[in-house]
FIDODO-85739 format. One record per residue (C-alpha): x, y, z; residue in one letter; residue number from 1. Coordinates in pm, whole numbers. Example, Ala and Ser with C-alpha at 12.3 -4.5 7.8 and 13.67 -1.06 7.14 Angstrom:
BEGIN
<u->1230; v->-450; w->780; type->a; seq->1>
<u->1367; v->-106; w->714; type->s; seq->2>
//
This chain:
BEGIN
<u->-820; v->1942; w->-2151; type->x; seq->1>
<u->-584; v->1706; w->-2101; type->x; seq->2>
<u->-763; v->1377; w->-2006; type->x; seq->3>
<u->-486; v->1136; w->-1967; type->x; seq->4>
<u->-313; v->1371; w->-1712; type->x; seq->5>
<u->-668; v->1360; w->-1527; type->x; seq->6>
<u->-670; v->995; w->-1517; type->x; seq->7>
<u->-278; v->925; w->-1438; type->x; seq->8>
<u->-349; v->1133; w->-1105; type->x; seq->9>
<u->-727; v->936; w->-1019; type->x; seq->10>
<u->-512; v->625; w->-1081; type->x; seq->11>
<u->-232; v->738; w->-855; type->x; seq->12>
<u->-511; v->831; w->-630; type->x; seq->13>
<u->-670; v->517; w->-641; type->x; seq->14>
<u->-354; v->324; w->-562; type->x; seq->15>
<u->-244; v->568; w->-261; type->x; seq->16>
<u->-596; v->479; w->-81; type->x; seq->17>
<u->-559; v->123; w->-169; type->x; seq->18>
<u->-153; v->173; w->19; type->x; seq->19>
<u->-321; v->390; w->283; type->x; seq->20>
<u->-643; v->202; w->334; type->x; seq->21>
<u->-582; v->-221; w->283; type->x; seq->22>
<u->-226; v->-120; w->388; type->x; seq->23>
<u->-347; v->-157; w->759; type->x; seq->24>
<u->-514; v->-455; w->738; type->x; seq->25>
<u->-236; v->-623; w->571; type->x; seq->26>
<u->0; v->-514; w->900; type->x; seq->27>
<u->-235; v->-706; w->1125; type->x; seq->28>
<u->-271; v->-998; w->925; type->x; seq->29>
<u->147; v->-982; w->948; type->x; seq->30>
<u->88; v->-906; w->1336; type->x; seq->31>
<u->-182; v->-1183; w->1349; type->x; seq->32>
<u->102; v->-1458; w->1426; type->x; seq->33>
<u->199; v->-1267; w->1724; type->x; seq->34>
<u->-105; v->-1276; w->1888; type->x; seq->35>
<u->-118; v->-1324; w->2238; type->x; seq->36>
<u->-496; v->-1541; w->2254; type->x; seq->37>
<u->-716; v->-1667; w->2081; type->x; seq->38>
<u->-926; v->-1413; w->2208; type->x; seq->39>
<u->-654; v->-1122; w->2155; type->x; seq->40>
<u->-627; v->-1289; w->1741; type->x; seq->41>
<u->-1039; v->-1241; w->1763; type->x; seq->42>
<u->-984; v->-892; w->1827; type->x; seq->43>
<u->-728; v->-837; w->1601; type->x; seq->44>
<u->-946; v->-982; w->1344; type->x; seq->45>
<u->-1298; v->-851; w->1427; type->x; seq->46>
<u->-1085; v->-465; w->1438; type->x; seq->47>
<u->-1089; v->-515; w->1031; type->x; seq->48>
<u->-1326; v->-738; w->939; type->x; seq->49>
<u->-1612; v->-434; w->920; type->x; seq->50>
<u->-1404; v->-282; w->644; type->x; seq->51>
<u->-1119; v->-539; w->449; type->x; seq->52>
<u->-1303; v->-611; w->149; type->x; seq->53>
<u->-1449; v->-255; w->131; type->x; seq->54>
<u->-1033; v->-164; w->154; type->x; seq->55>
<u->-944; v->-367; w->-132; type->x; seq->56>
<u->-1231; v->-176; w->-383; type->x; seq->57>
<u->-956; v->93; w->-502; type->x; seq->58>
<u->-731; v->-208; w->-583; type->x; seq->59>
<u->-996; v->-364; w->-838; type->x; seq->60>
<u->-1032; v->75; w->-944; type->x; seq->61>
<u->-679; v->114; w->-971; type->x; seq->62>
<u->-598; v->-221; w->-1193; type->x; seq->63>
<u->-926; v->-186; w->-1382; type->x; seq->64>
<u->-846; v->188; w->-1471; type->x; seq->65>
<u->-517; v->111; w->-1586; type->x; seq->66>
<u->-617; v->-158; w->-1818; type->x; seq->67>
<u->-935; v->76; w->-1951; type->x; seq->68>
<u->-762; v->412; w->-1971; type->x; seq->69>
<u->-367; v->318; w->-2001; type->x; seq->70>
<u->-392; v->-17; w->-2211; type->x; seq->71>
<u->-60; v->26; w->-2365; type->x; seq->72>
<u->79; v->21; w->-1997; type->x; seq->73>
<u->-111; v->-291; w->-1881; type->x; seq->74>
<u->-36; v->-494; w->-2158; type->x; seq->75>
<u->372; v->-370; w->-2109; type->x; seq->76>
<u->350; v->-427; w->-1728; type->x; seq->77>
<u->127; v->-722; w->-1687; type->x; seq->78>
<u->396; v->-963; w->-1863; type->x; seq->79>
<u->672; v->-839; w->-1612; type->x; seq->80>
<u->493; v->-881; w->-1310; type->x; seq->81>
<u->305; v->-1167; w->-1444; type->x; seq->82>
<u->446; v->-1414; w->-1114; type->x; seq->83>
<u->451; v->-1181; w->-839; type->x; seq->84>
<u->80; v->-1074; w->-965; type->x; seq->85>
<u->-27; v->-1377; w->-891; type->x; seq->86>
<u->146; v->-1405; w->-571; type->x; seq->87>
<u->-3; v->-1142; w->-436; type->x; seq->88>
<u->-370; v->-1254; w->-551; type->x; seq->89>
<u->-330; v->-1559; w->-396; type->x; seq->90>
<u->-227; v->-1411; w->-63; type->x; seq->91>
<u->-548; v->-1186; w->-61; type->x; seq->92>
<u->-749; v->-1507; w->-166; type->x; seq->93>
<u->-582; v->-1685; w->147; type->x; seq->94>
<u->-694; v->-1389; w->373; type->x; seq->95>
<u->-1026; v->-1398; w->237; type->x; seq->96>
<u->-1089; v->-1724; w->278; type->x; seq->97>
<u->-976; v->-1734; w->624; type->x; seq->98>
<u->-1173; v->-1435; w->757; type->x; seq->99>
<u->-1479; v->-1643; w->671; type->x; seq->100>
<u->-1405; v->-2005; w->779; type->x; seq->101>
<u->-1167; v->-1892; w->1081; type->x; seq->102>
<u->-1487; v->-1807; w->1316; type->x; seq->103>
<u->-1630; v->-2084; w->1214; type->x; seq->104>
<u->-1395; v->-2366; w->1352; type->x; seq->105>
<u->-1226; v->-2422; w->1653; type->x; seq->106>
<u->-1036; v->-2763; w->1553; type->x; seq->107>
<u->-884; v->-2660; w->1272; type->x; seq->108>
<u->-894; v->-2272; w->1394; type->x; seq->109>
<u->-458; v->-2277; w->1339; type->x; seq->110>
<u->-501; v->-2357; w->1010; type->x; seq->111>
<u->-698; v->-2067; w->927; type->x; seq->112>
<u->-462; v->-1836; w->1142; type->x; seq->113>
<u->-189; v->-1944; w->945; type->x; seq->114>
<u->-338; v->-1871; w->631; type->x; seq->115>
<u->-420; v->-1517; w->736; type->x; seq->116>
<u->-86; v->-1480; w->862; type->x; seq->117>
<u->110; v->-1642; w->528; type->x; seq->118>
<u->-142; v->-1442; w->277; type->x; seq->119>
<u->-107; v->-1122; w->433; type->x; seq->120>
<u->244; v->-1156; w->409; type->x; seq->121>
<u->264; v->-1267; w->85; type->x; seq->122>
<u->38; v->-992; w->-66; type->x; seq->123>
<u->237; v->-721; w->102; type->x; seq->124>
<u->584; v->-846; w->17; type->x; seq->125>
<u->524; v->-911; w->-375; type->x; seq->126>
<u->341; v->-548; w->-343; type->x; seq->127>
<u->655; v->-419; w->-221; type->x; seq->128>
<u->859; v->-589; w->-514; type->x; seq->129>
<u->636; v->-498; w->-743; type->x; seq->130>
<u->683; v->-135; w->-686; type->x; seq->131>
<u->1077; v->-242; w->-618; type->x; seq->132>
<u->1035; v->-366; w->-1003; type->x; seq->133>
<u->872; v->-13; w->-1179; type->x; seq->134>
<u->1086; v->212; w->-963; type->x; seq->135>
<u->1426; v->29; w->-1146; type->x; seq->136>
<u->1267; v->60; w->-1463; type->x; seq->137>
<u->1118; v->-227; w->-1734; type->x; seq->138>
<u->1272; v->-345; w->-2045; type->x; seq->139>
<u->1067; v->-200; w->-2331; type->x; seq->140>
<u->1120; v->-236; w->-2729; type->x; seq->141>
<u->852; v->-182; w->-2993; type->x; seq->142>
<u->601; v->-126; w->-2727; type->x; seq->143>
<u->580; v->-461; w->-2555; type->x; seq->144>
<u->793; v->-609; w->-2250; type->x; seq->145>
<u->1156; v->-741; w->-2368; type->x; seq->146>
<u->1270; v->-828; w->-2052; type->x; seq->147>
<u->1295; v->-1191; w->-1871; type->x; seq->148>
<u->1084; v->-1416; w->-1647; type->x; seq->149>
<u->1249; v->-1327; w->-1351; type->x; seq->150>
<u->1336; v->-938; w->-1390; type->x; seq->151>
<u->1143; v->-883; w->-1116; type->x; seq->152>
<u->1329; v->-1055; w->-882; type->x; seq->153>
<u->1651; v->-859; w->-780; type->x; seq->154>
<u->1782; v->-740; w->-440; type->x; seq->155>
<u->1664; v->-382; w->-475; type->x; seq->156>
<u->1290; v->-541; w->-518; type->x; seq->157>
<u->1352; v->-794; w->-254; type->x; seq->158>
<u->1425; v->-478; w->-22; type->x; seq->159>
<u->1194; v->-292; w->-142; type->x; seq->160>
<u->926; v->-624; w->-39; type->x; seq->161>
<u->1105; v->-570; w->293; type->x; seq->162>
<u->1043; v->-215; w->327; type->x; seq->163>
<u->660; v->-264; w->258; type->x; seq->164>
<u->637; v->-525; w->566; type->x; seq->165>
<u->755; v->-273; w->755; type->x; seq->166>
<u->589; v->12; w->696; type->x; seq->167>
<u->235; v->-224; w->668; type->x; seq->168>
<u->296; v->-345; w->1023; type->x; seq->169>
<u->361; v->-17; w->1134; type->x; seq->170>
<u->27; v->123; w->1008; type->x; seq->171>
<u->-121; v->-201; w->1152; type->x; seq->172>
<u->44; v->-137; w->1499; type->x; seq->173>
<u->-97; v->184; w->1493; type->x; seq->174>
<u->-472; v->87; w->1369; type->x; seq->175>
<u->-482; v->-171; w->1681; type->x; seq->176>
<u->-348; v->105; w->1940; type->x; seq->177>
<u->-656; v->259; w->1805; type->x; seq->178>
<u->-904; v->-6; w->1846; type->x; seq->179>
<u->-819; v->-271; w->2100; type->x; seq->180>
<u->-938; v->-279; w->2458; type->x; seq->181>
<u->-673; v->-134; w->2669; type->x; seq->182>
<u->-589; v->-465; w->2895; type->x; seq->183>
<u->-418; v->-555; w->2486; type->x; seq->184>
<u->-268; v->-274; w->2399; type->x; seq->185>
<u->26; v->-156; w->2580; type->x; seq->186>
<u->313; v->-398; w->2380; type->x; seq->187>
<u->160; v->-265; w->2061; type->x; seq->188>
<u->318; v->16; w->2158; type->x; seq->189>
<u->652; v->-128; w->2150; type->x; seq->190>
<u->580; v->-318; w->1863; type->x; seq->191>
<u->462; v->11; w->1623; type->x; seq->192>
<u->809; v->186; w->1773; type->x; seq->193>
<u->1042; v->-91; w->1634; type->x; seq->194>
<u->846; v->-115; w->1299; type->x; seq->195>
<u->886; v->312; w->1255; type->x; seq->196>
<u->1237; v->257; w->1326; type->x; seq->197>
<u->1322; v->-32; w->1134; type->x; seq->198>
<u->1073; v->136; w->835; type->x; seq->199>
<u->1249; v->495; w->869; type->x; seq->200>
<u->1623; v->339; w->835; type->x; seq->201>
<u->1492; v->122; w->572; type->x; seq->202>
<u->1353; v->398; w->312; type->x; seq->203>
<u->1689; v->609; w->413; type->x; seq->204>
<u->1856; v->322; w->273; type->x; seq->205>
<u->1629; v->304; w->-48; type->x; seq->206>
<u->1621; v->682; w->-118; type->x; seq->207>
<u->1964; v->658; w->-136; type->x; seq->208>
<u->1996; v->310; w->-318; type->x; seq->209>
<u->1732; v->418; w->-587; type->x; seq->210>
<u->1945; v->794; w->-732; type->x; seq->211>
<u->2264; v->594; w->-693; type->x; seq->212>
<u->2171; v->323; w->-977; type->x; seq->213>
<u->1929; v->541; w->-1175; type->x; seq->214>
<u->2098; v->855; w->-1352; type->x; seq->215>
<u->1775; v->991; w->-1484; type->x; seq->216>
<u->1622; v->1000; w->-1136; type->x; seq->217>
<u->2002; v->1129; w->-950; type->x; seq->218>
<u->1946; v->1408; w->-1228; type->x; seq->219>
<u->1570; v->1481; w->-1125; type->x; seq->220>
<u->1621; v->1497; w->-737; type->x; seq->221>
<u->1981; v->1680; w->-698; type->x; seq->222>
<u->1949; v->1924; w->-1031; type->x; seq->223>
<u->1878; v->2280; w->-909; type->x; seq->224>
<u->1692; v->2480; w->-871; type->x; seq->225>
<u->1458; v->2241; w->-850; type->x; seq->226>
<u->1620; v->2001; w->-629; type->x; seq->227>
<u->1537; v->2292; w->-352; type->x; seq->228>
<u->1148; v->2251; w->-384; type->x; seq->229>
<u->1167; v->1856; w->-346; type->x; seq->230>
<u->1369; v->1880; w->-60; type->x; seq->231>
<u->1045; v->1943; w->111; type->x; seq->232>
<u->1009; v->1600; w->109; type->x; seq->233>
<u->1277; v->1459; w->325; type->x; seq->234>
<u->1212; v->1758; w->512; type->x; seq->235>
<u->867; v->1707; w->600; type->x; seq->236>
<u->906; v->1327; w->621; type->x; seq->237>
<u->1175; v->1383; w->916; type->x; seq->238>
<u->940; v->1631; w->1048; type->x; seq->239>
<u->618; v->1341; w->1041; type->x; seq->240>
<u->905; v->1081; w->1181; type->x; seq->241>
<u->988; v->1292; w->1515; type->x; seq->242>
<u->565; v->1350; w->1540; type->x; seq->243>
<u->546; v->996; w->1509; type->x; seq->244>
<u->737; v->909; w->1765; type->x; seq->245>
<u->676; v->1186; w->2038; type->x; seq->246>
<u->283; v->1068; w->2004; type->x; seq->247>
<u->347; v->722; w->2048; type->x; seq->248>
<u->578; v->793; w->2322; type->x; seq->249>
<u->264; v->1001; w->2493; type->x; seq->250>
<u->-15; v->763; w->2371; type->x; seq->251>
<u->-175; v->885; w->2120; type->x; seq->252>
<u->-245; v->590; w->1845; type->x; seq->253>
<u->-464; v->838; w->1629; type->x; seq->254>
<u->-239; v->1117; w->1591; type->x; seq->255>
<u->27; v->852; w->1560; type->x; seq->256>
<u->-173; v->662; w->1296; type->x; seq->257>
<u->-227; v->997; w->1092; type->x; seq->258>
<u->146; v->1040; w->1105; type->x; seq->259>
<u->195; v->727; w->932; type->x; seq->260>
<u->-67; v->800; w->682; type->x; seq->261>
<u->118; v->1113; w->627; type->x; seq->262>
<u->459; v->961; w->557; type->x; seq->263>
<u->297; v->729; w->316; type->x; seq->264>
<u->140; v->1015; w->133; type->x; seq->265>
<u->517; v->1171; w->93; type->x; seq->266>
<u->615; v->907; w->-1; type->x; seq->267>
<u->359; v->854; w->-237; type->x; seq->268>
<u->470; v->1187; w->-370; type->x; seq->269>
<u->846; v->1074; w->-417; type->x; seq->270>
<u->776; v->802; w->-637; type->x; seq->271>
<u->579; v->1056; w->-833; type->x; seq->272>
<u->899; v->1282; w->-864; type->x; seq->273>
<u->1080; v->1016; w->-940; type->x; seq->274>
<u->872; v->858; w->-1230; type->x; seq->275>
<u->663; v->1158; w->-1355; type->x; seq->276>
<u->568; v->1165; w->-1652; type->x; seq->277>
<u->622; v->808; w->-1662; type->x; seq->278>
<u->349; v->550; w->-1645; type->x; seq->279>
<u->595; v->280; w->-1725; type->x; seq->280>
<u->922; v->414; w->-1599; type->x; seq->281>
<u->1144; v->508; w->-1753; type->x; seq->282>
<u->976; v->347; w->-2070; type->x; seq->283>
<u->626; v->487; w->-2173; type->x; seq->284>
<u->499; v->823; w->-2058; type->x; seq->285>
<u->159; v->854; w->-1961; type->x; seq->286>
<u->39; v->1008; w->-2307; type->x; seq->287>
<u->217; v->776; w->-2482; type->x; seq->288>
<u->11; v->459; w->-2297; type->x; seq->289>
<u->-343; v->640; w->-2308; type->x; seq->290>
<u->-647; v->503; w->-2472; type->x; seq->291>
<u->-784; v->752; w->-2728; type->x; seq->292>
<u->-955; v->1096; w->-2560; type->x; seq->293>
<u->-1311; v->998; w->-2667; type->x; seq->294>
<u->-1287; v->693; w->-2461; type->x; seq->295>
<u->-1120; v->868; w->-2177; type->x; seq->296>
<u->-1406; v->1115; w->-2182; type->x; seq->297>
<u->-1662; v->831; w->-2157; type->x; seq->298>
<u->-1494; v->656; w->-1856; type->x; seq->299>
<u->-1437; v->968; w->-1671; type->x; seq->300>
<u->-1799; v->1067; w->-1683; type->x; seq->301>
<u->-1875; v->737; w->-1506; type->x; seq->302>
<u->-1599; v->793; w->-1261; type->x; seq->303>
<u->-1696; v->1159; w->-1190; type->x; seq->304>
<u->-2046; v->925; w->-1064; type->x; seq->305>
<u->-1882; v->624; w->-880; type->x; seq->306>
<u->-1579; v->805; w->-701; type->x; seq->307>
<u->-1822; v->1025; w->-481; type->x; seq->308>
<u->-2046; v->696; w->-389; type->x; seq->309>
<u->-1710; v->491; w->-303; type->x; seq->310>
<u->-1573; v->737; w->-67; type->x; seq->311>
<u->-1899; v->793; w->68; type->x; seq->312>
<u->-1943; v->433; w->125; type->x; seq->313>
<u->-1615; v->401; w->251; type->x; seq->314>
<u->-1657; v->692; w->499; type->x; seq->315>
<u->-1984; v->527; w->644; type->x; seq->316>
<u->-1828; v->188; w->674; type->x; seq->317>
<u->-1589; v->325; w->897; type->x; seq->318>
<u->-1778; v->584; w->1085; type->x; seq->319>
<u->-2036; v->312; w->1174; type->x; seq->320>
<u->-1763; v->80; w->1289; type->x; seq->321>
<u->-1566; v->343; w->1504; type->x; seq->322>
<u->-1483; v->352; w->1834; type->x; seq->323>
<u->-1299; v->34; w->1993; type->x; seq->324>
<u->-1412; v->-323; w->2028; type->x; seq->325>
<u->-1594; v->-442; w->2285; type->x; seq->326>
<u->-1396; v->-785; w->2436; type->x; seq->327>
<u->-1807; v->-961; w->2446; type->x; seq->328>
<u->-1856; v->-871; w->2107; type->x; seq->329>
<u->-1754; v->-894; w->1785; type->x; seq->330>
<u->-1837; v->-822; w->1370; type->x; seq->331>
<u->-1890; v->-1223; w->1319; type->x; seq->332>
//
């Protein structure tokens, strides 16, 4: 059995629920600044406050799994991503800290807004260059990072930060269309339409951008025959883009949410074309970065026990917290 291919797909699992999941949260903390009220920012904020933290478990599983299972790749990747790492930790610390003292203070309530808003965006815009960062590849010789400080920063990960606002607010659009009141929801609308568009011609630029300055990944997508199988991909994200649209156009925020969900989860699944078998691309393969199989047998017996509880936990959290929000009450 081949237990690092086991745990390369839980850890790509793990970071696609952490995308799909905290990637909502993150659009309304973008979306926060917009707020109409004090009382529509309440909302906003009450709609995730049930389920953030809960949201931001499969980022701890995802980080902690690669470090345990792939430590070859952590100690590669860590020193490249070292600044926007931290970046993004102290935007989720920001948010944190505000969803606790924000209800708490009216004087100093815009401070707390603003912190929301500014760690929100921080955390999904180094996410987004992170990702910008592995998908263009990382200097690698004898098995440890040879690149510079500031490899990370370079307009195709700037763009790719740029993309992620995008396609977080859209998700976040979406979530609120779900779970305001209706007297707040009707510019939402609006807003989640300009976000798909602006996220759609976006990625169109990036799926091109990425092939055009990586051979190895031009070769992968346009070789045939097998360049006819992954065109299912485009195809059924243009598919997902024309649902998305017609059932926001009718009114329907949970089909239009699953929609977005959907063309996450594509192109979750491009990335994986892209990089596969890479765990570092295009550096270290996923066998190459694995601890050894006795220790990958020992972890995954723990995991085959915690998984089930944290998607069972996760699925209560949000079944007890369905429905919308009522404008006289509220999670704090």
């Amino acid at each position: 059995m081949d237990y690092a291919l086991i745990w390369y797909m839980l850890i790509a699992i793990a970071v696609f629920a952490y995308v799909a999941l905290d990637g909502f949260d993150l659009g309304i903390g973008i979306l926060f600044i917009a707020g109409d009220s004090t009382k529509e920012r309440d909302l906003m904020m009450n709609s995730i406050a049930p389920v953030w933290d809960g949201n931001e478990t499969w980022l701890v599983l995802g980080g902690g799994g690669l470090f345990a299972v792939f430590p070859l790749a952590y100690a590669v990747v860590m020193p490249a991503l070292y600044a926007p790492l931290i970046m993004m930790l102290l935007g989720l610390i920001f948010r944190g800290v505000a969803f606790e003292y924000r209800f708490r203070t009216r004087r100093g309530q815009f401070l707390w807004d603003s912190s929301f808003f500014i760690g929100s965006l921080m955390a999904t815009f180094t996410q987004g260059m992170m990702l910008g960062t592995l998908l263009q590849g990382i200097e690698v010789a004898d098995r440890q990072y040879s690149g510079g400080w500031f490899d990370w920063f370079t307009p195709f990960s700037v763009f790719c930060g740029l993309v992620t606002i995008a396609a977080y607010c859209l998700l976040g659009a979406c979530w609120l269309l779900i779970k305001l009141p209706k007297p707040y929801q009707s510019r939402y609308y609006s807003t989640a339409k300009r976000c798909a568009l602006i996220m759609v011609v976006m990625v169109g630029i990036l799926s091109l951008w990425l092939p055009l300055g990586n051979s190895e990944i031009a070769e992968r997508w346009f070789s045939f025959p097998q360049a006819f199988l992954f065109l299912l991909i485009p195809a059924g994200s243009a598919y997902l883009v024309y649902l998305l649209f017609k059932d926001l156009i009718e009114h329907k925020p949970i089909k239009a949410y699953l929609a977005s969900l959907g063309l996450f989860l594509l192109a979750s699944l491009g990335f994986g074309v892209s990089t596969y078998p890479y765990i570092v691309p295009h550096s270290l393969t996923y066998a190459e970065a694995a601890a050894p199989d006795t220790s990958l047998k020992f972890l995954l017996a723990g995991a085959v026990v915690l998984l089930p509880l944290i998607i069972a936990y996760t699925a209560y959290s949000y079944w007890v917290f369905r429905g919308k929000l009522n404008e006289d009450e509220g999670y704090h």
